[in-house]
C-alpha positions in Angstrom: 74.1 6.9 -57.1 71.9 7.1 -53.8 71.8 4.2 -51.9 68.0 4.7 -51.2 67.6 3.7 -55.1 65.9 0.7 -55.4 67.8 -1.7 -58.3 64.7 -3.6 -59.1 66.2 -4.0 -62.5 68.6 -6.5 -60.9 65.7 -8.1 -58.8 66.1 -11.9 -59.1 63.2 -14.6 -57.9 63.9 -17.1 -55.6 63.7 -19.9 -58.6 65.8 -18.0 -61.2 69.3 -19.0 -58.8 68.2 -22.4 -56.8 70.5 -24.9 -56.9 70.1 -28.0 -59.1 70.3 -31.4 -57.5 67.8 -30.0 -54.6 64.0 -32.2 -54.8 61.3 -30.0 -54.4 59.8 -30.1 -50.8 56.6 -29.8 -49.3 55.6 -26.8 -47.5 55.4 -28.0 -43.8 58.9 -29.2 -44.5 60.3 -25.8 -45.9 59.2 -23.4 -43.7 58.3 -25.2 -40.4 60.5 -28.1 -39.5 63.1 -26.0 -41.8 66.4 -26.7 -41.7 67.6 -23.6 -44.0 69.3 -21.1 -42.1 67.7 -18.3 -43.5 64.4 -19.7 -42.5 65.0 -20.6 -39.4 66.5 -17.1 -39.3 63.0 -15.8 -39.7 61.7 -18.3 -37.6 63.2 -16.7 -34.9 62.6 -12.5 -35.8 58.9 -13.0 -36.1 58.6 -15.4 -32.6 60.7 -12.9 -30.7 59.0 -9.6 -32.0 55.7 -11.5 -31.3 57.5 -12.3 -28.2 58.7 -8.7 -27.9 55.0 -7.7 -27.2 53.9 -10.2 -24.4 56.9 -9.0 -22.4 56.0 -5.0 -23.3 52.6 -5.9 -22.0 53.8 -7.1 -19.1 55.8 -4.0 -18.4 53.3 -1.5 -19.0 50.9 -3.8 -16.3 54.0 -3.1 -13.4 53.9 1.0 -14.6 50.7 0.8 -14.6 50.4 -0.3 -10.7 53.4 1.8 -10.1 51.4 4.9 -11.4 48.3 4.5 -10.3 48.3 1.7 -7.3 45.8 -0.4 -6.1 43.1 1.4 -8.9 41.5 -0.5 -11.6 43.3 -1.8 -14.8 41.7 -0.5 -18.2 40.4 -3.1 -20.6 42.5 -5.5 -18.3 40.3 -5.2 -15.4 37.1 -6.2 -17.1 38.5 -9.7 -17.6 37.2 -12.7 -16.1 40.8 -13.7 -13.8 40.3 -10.3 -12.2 37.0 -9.8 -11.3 37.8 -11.5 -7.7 40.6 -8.9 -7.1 38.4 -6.0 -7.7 39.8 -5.4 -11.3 43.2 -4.2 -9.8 46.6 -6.1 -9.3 47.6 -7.9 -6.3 50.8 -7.6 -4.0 51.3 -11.4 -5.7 50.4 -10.6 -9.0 52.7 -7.9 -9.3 55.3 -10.1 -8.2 54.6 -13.0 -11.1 54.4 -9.7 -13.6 58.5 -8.3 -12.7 59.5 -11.9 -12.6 58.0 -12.5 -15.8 58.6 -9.4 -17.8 62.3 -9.6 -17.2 62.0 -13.9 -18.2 60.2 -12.6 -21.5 62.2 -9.6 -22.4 66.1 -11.9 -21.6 65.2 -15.8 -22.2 62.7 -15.4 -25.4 63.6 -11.8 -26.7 66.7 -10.4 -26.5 68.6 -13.6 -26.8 67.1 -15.8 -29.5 66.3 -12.4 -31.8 70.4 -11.3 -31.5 71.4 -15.2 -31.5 69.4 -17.0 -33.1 67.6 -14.4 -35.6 70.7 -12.4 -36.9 72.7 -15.5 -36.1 70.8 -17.9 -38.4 70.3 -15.3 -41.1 73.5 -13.4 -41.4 76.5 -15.9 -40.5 76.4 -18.0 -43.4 75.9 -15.3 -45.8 78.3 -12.7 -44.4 81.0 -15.5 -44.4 80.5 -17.0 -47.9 78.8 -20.7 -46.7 75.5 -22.0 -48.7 74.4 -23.2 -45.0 75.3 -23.7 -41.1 77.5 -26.6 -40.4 74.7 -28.7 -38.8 71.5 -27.7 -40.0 69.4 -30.3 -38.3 70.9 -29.2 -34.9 70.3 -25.5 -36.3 66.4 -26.4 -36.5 66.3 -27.8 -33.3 67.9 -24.8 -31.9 64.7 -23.1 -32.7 62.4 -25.9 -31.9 63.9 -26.5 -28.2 62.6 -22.4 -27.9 58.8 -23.8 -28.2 58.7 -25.8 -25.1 60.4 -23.1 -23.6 57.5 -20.7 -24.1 54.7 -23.3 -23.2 56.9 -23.7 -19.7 56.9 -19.9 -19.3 53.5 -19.6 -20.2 52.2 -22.8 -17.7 54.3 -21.4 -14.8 52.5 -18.0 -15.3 48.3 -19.1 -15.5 48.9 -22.7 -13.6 48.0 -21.4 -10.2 46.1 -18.4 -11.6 47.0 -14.6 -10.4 48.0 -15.4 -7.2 50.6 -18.4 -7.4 53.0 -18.3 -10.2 56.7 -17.9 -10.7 57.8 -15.1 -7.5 61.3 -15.4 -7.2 62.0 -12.6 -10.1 63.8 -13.5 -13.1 67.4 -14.2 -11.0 65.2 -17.0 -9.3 66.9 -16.4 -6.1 67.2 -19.4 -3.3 65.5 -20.1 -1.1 62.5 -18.7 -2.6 62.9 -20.9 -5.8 64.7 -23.7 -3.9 61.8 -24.0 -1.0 58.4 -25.0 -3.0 56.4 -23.1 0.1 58.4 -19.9 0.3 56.1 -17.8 -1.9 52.9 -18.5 -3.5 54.3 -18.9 -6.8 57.1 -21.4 -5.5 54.6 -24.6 -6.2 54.7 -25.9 -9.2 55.2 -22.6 -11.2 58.5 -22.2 -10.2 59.0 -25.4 -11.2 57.9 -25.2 -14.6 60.0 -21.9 -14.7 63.3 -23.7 -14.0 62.6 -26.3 -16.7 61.4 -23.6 -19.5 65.0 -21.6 -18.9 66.9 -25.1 -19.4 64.9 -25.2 -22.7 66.4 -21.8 -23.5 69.8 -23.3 -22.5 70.0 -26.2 -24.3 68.5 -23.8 -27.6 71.4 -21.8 -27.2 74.5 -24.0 -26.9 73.2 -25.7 -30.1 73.3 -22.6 -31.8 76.6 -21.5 -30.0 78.6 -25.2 -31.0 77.0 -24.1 -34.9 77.8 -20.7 -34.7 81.6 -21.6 -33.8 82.0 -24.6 -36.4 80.3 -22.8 -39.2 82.5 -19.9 -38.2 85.9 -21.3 -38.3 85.5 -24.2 -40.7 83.3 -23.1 -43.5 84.3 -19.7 -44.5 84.5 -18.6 -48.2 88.2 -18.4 -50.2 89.8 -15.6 -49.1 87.9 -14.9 -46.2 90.4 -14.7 -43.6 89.8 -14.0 -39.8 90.6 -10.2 -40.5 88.0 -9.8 -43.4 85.0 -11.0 -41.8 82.3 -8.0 -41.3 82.1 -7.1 -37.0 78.8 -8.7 -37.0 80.5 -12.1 -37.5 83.6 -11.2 -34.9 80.1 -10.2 -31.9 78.0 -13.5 -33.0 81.6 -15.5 -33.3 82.7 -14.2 -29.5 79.4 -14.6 -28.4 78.9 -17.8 -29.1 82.4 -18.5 -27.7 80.7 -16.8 -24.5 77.9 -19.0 -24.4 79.4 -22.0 -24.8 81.8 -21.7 -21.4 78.9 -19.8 -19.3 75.6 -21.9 -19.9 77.0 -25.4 -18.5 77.4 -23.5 -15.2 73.7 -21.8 -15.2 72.5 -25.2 -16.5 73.8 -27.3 -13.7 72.9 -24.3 -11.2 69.0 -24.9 -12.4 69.4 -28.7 -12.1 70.6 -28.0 -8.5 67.5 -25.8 -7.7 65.2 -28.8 -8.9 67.2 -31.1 -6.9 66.2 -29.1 -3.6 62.6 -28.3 -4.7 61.7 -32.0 -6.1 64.0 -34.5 -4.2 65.1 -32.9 -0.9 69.2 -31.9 -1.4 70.4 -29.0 0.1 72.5 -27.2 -2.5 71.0 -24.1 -1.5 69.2 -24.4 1.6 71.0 -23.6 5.1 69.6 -25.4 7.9 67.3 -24.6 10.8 65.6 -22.4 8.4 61.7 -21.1 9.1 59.5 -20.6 6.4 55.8 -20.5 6.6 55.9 -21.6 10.3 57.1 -25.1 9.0 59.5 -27.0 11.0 62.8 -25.6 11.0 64.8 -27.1 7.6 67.5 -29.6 7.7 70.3 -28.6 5.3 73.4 -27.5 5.3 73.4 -25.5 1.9 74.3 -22.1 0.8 72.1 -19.6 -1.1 75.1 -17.2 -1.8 76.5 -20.3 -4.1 73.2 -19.8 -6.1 74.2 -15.6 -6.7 77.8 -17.2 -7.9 76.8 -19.6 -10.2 73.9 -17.7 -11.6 75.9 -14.1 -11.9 78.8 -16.1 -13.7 76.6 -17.1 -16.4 74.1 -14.0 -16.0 76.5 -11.2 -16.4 78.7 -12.5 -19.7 75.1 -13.2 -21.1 75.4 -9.1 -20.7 77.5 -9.2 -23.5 75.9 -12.0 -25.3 72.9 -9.7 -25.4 75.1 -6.8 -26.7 78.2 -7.9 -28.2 75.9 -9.4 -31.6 74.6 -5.6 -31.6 77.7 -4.3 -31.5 78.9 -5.9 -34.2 76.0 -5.1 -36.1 76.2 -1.2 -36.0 79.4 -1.1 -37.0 78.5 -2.4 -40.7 75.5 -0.4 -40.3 77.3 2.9 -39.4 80.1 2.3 -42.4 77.3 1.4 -44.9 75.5 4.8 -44.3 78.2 7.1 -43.3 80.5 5.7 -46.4 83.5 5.5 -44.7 85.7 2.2 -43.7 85.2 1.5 -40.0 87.6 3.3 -37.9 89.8 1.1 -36.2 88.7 -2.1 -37.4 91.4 -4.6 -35.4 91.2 -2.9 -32.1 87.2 -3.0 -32.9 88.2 -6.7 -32.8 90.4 -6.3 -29.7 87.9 -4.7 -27.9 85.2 -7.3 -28.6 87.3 -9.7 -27.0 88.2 -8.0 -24.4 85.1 -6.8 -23.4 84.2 -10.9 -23.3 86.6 -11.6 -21.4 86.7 -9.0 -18.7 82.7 -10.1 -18.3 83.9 -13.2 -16.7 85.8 -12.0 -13.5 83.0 -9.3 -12.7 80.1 -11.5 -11.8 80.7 -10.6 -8.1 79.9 -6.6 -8.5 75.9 -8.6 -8.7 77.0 -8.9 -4.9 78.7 -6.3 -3.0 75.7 -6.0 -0.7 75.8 -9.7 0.6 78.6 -9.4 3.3 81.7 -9.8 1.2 85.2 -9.6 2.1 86.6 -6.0 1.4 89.7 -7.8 -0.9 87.3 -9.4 -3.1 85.0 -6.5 -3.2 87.9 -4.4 -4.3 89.1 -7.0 -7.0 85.4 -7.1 -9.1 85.7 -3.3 -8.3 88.5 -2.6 -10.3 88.2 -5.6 -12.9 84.4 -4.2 -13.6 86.0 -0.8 -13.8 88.5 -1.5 -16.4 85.5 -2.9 -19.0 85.1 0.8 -19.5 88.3 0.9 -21.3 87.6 -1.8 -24.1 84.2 -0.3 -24.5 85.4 3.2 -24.9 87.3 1.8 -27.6 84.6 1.0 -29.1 82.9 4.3 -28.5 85.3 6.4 -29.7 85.7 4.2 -33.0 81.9 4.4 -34.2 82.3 8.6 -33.5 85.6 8.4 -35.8 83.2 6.1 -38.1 81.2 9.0 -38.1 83.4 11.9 -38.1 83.8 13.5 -42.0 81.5 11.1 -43.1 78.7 11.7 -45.9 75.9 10.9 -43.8 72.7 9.5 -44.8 69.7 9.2 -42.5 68.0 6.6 -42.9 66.3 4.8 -40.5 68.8 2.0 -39.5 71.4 4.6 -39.7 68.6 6.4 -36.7 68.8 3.1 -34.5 72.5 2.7 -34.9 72.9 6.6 -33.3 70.7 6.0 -30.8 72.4 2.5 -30.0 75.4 4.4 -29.4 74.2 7.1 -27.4 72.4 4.6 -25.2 75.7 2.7 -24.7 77.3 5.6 -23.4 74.3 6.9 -21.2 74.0 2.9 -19.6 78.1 2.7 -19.8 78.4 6.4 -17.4 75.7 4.7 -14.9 77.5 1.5 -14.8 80.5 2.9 -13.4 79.0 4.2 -10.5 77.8 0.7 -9.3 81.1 -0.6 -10.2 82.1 1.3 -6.9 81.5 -0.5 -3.8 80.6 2.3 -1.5 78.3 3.6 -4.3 76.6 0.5 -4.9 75.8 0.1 -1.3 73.5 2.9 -1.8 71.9 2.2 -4.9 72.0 -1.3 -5.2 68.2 -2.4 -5.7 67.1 1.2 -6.1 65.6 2.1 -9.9 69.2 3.6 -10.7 70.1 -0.1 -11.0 66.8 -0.2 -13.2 67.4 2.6 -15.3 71.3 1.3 -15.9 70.8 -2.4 -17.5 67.5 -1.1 -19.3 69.5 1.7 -20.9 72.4 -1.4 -21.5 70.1 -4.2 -22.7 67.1 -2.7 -23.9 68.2 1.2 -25.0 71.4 0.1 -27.1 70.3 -4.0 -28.0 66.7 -2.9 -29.0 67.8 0.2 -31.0 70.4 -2.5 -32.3 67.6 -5.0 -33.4 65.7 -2.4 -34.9 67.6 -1.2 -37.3 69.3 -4.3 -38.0 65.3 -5.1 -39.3 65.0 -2.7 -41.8 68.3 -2.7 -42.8 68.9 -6.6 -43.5 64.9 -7.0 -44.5 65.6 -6.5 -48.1 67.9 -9.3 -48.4 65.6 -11.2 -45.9 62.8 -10.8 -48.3 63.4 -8.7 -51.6 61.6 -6.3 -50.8 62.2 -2.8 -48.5 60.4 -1.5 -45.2 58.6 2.0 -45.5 61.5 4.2 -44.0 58.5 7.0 -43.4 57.0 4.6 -41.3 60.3 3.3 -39.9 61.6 7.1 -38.7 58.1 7.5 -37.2 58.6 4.3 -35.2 62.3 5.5 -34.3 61.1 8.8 -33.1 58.4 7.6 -30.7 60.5 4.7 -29.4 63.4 6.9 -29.2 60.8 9.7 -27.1 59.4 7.0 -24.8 62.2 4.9 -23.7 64.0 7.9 -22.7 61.0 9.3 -20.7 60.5 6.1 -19.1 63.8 5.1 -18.3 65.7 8.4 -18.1 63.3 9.5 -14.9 64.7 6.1 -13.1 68.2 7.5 -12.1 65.6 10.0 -10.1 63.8 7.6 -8.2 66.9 5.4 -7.9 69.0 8.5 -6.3 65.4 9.6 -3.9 65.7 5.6 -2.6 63.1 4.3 -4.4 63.4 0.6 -4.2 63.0 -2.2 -7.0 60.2 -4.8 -6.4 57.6 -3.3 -4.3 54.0 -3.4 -5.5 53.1 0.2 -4.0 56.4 2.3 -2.4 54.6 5.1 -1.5 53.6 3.6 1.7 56.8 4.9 2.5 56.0 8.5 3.7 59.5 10.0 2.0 58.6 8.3 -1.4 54.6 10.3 -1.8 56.4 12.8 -3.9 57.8 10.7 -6.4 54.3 9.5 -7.6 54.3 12.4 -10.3 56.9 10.8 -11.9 56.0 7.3 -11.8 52.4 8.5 -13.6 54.8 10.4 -16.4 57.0 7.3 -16.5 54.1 5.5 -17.2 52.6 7.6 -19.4 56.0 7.3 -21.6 55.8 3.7 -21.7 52.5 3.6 -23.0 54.1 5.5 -25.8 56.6 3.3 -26.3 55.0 0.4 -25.9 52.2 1.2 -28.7 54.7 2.7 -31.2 56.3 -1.0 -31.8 52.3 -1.7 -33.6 54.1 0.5 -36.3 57.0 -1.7 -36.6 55.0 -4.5 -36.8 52.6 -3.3 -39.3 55.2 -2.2 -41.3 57.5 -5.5 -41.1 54.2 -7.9 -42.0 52.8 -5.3 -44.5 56.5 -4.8 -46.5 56.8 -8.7 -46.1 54.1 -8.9 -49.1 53.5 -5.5 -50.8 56.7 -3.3 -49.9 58.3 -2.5 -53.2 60.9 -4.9 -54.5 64.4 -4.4 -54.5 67.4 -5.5 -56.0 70.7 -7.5 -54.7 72.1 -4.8 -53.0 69.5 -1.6 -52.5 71.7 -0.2 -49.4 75.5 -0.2 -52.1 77.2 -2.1 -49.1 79.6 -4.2 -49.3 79.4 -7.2 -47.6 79.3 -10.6 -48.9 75.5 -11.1 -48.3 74.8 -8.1 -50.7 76.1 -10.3 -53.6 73.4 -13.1 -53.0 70.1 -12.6 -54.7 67.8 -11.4 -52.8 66.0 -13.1 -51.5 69.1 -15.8 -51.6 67.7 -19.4 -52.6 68.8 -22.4 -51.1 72.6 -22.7 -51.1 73.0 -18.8 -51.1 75.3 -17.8 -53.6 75.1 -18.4 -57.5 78.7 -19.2 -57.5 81.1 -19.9 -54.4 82.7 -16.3 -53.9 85.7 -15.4 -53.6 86.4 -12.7 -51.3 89.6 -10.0 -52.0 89.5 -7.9 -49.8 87.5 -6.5 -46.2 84.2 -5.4 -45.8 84.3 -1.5 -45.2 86.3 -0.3 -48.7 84.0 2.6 -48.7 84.9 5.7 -51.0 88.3 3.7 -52.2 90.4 5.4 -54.5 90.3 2.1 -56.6 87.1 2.6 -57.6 84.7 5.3 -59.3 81.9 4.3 -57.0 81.6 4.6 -53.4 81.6 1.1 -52.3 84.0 -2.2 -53.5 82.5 -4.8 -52.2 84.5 -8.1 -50.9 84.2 -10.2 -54.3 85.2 -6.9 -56.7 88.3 -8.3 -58.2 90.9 -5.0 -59.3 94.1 -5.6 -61.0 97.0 -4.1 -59.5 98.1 -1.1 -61.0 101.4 -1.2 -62.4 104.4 0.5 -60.6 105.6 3.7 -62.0 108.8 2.9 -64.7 107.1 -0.8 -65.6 105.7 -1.7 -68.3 
């Protein structure tokens, strides 16, 4: 049977499986102030793909001036905020639109859709619970996001398109630390610092639920070693976030400390700015680089590690094989997570720092390639001999993969010292974390969508529409980000409104204007994967329990599941890739399939 046969036959409704003993509640209550998992689940997906296009906007404004500098915006430049600048971007405007592109794409896109979307929806399912361990902290996981996304969006129009956050997305001392370093270092900057606690304190609720649902409510005979790899990335992830966000959070407090009540955490002394009188301090910026790297870079891995895990189930479901590997698929995970905390220093090899330490993050951020070639080399064994089926998360999860491996290669060059010296804030350091975090997590995300929106909603995505969207994505991003190693290797560096002031950087304009032109691609194919996410929501064609054949334990809930999940508590006999078994006729066995042992040759 073809797994793109839709069982509607087996389609139940929402109110054929709710559990008794549950009072009817009213609307506001059961899909705002939710504390469901599943809904809050949703509640995340649709804020950060809605999310997922203010930060694109954002980036095609910063190609745009890249492209074309200091000439007039389309559409954009008609609008009233502009007509003072001549309908073109300022030197400070294109300083608040890198700083807040990356804030967008990191604190209220990647994050909260791998975390908290995913997270919410999956974890109790995949595992065999009817809910998180603490669903009122779950909900306020999502609602501590909202005041997050007011503080972005105050810091950004509060002083109009001149003063707003300009201390990029690494908020860097002593332009955050100093309220008159920058134009945007007022009270922008301010707000900025309290929106990313927001986004902190969001994610260690969801991290302490993550962990206690994890260990403590899994189904009967779910051990450690059955869980899917999607739970084994959100389970290390949240691990992850749980020892790096204190440090990041009392970093921020720091910063506010210098700007609002006059410490000097991170301000030296006798230092100039604006003509002012020289500063009394004492502080260190370099502390801020420390303390922010040793959250920033295992929040790497919190962006990727939930992806990860997510293509492997994806891979097995539509190559119908078991996953290759699948304990030192586990291994690896945790390895990966744990070499991502002693590597936080290669953010720093340009800052003056001792030749011993340099060489120590050298070789420690070197030896991450080994745990993730693991990994590699498993999902092409996943592959290998298997009856493949294209469909379009089985697209995304390719292209995941090949993006991994393009972003992994470029890494290890600025792993080395001497090399980084070079390229270190060039556009090869660009091109790397964009192939990293937005290349393999985004392909991730995507066809994680279509492949878990049937259970999400009973109904299935239009996979015509959803290869269109791959193909264009796939076209754009690589056209866009690809060219960067070019520009990163000619010395073009990161952060400056209009580079080709420099004389030996006029010939790379060409290929700024065809990056450009490739993000614009990009940027509007994602209309088609939100017109066909809202569209299916309501009028795709319904679908059964389990339209994909997969196995894991979320596949056994209706679909979609009502509140509580499961019509009985499962029980679970086996792992989750027992693809084309020799116990079974079919193709799949999935976890709750109870088979007798056969009996031994000579018995009776």
């Amino acid at each position: 049977m073809s797994i793109a046969t839709h069982d509607t036959a087996g389609a139940h409704s929402h109110d054929d499986h709710a559990h008794g003993g549950h009072p009817e509640i009213g609307f506001v209550r059961k899909y705002i102030f939710s504390t469901d998992h599943k809904v809050i689940g949703i509640q995340f997906l649709i804020t950060t793909l809605l999310m997922l296009m203010v930060g694109g906007a954002l980036a095609l404004a910063v190609r745009w001036q890249l492209a074309f500098p200091w000439q007039w915006m389309p559409i954009a430049g008609d609008l009233e905020v502009f007509k003072d600048q001549g309908g073109i971007i300022s030197p400070e405007f294109y300083t608040m639109l890198f700083t807040m592109h990356a804030t967008v794409m990191i604190f209220l896109v990647i994050i909260p859709v791998l975390a908290g979307a995913f997270g919410n929806f999956l974890i109790p399912l995949q595992i065999g619970a009817d809910d998180m361990a603490f669903p009122t902290l779950n909900m306020l996981s999502y609602w501590f996001m909202w005041p997050a996304i007011a503080l972005f969006g105050i810091s950004f129009v509060i002083g109009g398109i001149t003063a707003g956050p300009a201390a990029g997305w690494t908020s860097y001392p002593v332009l955050s630390a100093i309220a008159s370093a920058a134009p945007g270092s007022g009270a922008a900057q301010t707000f900025w610092l309290l929106a990313v606690t927001c986004v902190g304190v969001s994610s260690m609720m969801g991290s302490v639920n993550y962990m206690t649902t994890i260990i403590n409510m899994r189904a009967p005979g779910m051990t450690l070693f059955r869980m899917p790899m999607t739970i084994w990335g959100m389970f290390i992830t949240a691990i992850l976030q749980s020892f790096a966000l204190p440090v990041l959070t009392a970093a921020g407090f720091m910063v506010l400390c210098d700007r609002t009540l006059g410490t000097c955490f991170f301000v030296p002394a006798g230092l100039v700015v604006n003509n002012a009188d020289p500063t009394i301090g004492g502080g260190q910026p370099l502390l801020w680089q420390h303390l922010f790297w040793f959250y920033s870079h295992p929040a790497v891995y919190i962006m990727l590690l939930p992806a990860m895990g997510m293509v492997s189930d994806m891979l097995c479901a539509f190559a119908r094989k078991p996953l290759f590997g699948y304990k030192p698929m586990v291994y690896s995970l945790a390895a990966i997570a744990g070499l991502g905390f002693i590597v936080w220093g290669h953010h720093m090899f340009t800052s003056g720092m001792n030749p011993a330490l340099g060489m120590t993050f050298m070789v420690s951020t070197m030896m991450i390639a080994l745990p993730s070639a693991v990994k590699t080399f498993n999902w092409i064994g996943t592959l290998w001999g298997g009856n493949l089926i294209f469909t379009t998360p089985m697209l995304n999860s390719v292209a995941f993969i090949s993006m991994f491996i393009v972003g992994g290669l470029s890494g290890i060059f600025m792993a080395a010292v001497p090399v980084d010296l070079y390229i270190h804030d060039s556009y090869f350091i660009v091109a790397h974390f964009h192939y990293v975090l937005f290349g393999a997590t985004l392909f991730g995300v995507f066809g994680g969508i279509h492949f878990w929106f049937p259970k999400m909603f009973g109904r299935m995505m239009n996979d015509n529409v959803g290869k269109l969207h791959f193909v264009l994505t796939f076209i754009g991003f690589n056209g866009t980000f690809f060219t960067m190693h070019l520009l990163g290797v000619a010395g073009m560096p990161r952060r400056l409104a209009d580079p080709f002031n420099y004389p030996y950087l006029e010939h790379l304009l060409p290929l700024n204007q065809f990056m450009t032109y490739s993000a614009m691609l990009m940027g509007f194919a994602q209309f088609l994967l939100l017109g066909n996410f809202f569209y299916s929501m309501f009028w795709g064609p319904k679908c059964g329990r389990n339209p994909w054949n997969a196995n894991g334990l979320e596949w056994d809930a209706p679909s979609p599941p009502p509140h509580g999940n499961f019509d009985s508590i499962p029980i679970v006999y086996r792992g989750p890739y027992e693809y084309s078994s020799p116990l079974t006729d079919k193709d799949y066995l999935p976890q709750t399939e109870y088979i007798p042992p056969r009996p031994q040759p000579g018995t009776t």
